[in-house]
N, C-alpha and C positions, 0 to 999 in steps of 0.2 A: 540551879533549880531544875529540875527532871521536868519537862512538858508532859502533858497529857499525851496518849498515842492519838489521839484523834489530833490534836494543834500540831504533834506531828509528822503527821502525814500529810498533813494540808502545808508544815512547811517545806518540806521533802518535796512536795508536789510543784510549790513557786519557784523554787530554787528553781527545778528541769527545767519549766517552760520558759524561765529568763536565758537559760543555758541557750536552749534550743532559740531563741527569739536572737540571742548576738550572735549564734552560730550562723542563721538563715542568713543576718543583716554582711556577717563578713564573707559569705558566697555569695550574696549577689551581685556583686560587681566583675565575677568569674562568667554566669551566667548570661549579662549583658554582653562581653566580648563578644559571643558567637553570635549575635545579631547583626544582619550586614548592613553595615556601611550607616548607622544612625545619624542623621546631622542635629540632633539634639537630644539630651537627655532623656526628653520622652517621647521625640518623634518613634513614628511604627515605621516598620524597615519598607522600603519603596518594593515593588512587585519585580518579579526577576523574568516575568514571562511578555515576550516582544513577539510580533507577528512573524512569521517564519514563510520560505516559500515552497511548494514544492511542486513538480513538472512531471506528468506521464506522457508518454509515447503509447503508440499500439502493439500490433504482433510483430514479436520477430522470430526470426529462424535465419541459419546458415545453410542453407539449400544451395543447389546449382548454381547459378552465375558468383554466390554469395560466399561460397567455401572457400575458393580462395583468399577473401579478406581476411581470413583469421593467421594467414602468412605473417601479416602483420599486424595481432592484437590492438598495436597504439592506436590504431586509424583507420581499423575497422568498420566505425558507425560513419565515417566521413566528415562534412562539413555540421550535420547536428548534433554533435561534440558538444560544440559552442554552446548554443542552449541550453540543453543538458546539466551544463556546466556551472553553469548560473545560479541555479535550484538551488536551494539548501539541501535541500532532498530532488532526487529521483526514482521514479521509478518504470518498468513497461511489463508486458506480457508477454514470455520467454516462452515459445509454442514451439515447443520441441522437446523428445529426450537427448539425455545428454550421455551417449554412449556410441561406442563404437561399434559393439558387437548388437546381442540380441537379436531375436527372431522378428520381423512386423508381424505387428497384430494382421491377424486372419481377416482377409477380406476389405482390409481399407483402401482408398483407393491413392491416399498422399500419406506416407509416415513421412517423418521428418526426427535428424537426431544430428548433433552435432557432437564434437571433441570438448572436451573442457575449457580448451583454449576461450569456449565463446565466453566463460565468466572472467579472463582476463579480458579478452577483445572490448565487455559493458562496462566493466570498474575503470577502465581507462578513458571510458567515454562521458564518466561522472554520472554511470545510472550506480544506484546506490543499494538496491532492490529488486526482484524480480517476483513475479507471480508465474509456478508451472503448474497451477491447477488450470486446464483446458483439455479442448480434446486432440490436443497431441503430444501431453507430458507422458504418457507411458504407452506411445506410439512401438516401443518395443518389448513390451511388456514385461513381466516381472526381473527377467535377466535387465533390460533396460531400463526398470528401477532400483534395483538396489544398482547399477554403476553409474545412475543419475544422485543419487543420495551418497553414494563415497566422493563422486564430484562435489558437491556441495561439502561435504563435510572435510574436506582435504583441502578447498577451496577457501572455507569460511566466508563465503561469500552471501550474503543472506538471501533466503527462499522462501516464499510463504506458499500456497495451498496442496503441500505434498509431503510425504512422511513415512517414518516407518509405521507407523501406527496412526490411530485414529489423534490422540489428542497432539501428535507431531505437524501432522497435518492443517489442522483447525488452527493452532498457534499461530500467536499473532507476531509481527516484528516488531520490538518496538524500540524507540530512539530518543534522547531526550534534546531537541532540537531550537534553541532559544529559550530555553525556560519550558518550554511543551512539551508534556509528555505523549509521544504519535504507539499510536498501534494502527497495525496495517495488518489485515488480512485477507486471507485470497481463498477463493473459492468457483467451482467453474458449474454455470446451469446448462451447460453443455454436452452431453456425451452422446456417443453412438450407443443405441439402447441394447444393444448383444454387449456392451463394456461395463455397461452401468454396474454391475454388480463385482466384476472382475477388478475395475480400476478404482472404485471407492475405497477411501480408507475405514474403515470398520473396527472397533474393540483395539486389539491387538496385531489386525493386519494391515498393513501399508498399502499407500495408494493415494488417491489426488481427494482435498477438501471437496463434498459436491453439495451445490447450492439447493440440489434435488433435497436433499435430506433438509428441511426449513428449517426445522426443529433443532438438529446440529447448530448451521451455523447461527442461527439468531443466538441462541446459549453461546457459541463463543462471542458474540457483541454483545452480550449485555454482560460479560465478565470484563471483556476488554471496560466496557464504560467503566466498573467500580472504578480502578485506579489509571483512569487516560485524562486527558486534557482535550484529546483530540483523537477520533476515532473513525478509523477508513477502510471500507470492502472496497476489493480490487473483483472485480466479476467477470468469469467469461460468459456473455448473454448475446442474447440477439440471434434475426434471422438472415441468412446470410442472403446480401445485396437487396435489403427491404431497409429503407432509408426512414422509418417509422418504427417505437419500442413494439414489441408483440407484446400479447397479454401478458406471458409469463413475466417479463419483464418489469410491467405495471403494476403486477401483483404483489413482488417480492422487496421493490423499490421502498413504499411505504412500508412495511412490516420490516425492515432492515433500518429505516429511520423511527419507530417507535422503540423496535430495542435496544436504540442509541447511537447509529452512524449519524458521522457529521458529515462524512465524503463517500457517493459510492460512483465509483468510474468500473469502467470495462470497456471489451470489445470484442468480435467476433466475427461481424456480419462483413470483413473484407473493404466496406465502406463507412463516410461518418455520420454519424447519427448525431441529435440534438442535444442541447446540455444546458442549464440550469437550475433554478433553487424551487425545491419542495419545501415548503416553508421556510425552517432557518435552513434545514439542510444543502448541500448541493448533489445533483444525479449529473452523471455523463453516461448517458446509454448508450455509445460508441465511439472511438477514438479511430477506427482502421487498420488498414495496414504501415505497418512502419517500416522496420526492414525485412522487406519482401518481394520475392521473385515477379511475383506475378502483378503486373499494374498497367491497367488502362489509364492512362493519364486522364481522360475522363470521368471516372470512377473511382475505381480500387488503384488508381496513383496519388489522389487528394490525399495528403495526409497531414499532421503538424503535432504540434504539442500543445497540452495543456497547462498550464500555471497557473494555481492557487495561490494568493495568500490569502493566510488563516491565522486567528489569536483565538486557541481554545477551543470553542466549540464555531466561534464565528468564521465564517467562510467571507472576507473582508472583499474581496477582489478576485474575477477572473481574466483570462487575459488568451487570447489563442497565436500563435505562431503559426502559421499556415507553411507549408512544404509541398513540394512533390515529387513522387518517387523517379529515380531516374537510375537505372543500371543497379535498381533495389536498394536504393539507397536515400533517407529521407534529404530533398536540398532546403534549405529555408526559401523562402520565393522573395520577392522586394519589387519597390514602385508601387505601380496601379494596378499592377497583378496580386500582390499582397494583400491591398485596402478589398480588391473587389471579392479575395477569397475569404477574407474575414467577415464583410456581410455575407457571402455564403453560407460559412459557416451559425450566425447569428438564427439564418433564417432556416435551418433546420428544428428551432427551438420548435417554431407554428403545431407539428404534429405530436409533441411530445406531454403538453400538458403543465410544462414546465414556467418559472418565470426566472427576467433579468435580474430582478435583485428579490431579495429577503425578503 
């Protein structure tokens, strides 16, 4: 007997969606495999993101007493190697260009540049990262940046606050480190104001991330936040040998933490400045010298590391490694010398505005 078209269409129609109802039932046990690791049929898969650590250091350069060390890249940085080493991640502030030749900048009174060798001399030393946005990454200028950028790019060795261009520059590193996904970027509130314009990176022309431009790098954090776990300016700030943040510093702190940094460290001012949490966030407004010619073992010799751990946005734990420089070289210190520089270090928080926990 012939059905109506309408009875069927409506059978036509049951048939598909039974089709389609055994088809779904016999994929989904394909579907399930790629769940990790269920321990029951309808357990939800356990989190794959674990607290992670990670260690900055201060300035370095291969200057004077220091050039020789790259003789032998292994053992370059010396005994805080070790430290270093530790970290899941590393990172420090590489203040220098990385060239042989070029002119120095007009009128400065310290350039500073090294061989390439110094991005073997770091990667051996378990830094993992570096930030050349400061005011002596293009200490040779334009000749000394693009053979600071074929270093890098021949190196592969990763670099944040410098670039051929503007958005090279602002780009963040990012790594996925325990389950956490890290962006790291660098930027320097730093320059000699006859460079400001010469050494920014801008549109289409190269040059160093600068923290002057707010507008820039706040838009690169709050891109970084869309797709991060975990979100960190690396800054060149401060006043050199003023153990207290300057305004600029205080200003740009919180407006880097509204547009989503979870970590923001730097250094500049030669000595160490205070460190703790703005709300959930954490600030290190100065870290010192690390490896560096120049040190008063009462001053600008103090130096150490700092170690984070971190799950996400949470800043779980800090922890400081106290050093001093000796033949430019950071030593880690030990005994009662250790304990007494670590409340040293505590008690720079007082001028900073900052707190010990969350």
């Amino acid at each position: 007997m012939r059905l109506p078209r309408a009875l069927l269409a409506v059978a036509v129609a049951g048939a598909l969606t039974a089709a389609s109802a055994c088809s779904a039932a016999q994929s989904e046990p394909q579907s399930q495999e790629v769940v990790e690791k269920p321990t029951t049929a309808s357990a939800k898969p356990s989190p794959v993101r674990r607290p992670f650590t990670i260690s900055f250091g201060g300035d370095v350069h291969f200057e004077g007493m220091l050039r020789p060390r790259l003789n032998d890249p292994r053992t370059a940085l010396g005994p805080i190697a070790q430290v270093l080493r530790k970290a899941d991640l590393s990172m420090i502030n590489l203040e220098t260009a990385i060239t042989t030749g070029g002119t120095p900048a007009p009128g400065k009174q310290y350039t500073f540049r090294a061989p390439a060798s110094a991005f073997t001399a770091l990667k051996a030393a378990g830094v993992d990262v570096v930030s050349m946005a400061n005011n002596h990454g293009m200490d040779y200028m334009e000749t000394g940046l693009a053979d600071s950028l074929a270093a890098i790019k021949r190196s592969r060795f990763p670099v944040v606050g410098i670039g051929k261009d503007e958005a090279e520059a602002y780009k963040p590193y990012r790594k996925v480190v325990n389950g956490n996904r890290v962006s790291i970027i660098g930027a320097t509130q730093v320059l000699d104001a006859e460079f400001i314009a010469s050494w920014t990176a801008g549109g289409e022309k190269g040059g160093l991330a600068s923290a002057k431009n707010e507008d820039r790098l706040l838009k690169a954090v709050r891109q970084a936040r869309k797709n991060s776990d975990t979100v960190i300016v690396h800054l060149h700030w401060g006043t050199e040998m003023q153990k207290c943040p300057n305004p600029a510093q205080l200003s740009l702190a919180p407006k880097l933490v509204k547009a989503g940094a979870d970590v923001v460290v730097g250094g500049h001012a030669h000595i160490l400045l205070g460190a703790g949490y703005l709300g959930n966030a954490y600030i290190s407004y100065g870290l010192g010298n690390f490896v560096f010619y120049n040190s008063n073992p009462a001053t600008t010799g103090r130096t150490g590391v700092l170690t984070l751990t971190i799950n996400g946005r949470k800043v779980l734990k800090d922890s400081w490694t106290p050093a001093t420089i000796q033949g430019g070289l950071p030593v880690p210190m030990t005994g009662s010398a250790r304990t007494q520089a670590v409340a040293d270090w505590k008690a720079l928080r007082s001028c900073t505005g900052l707190a010990s926990r969350p």
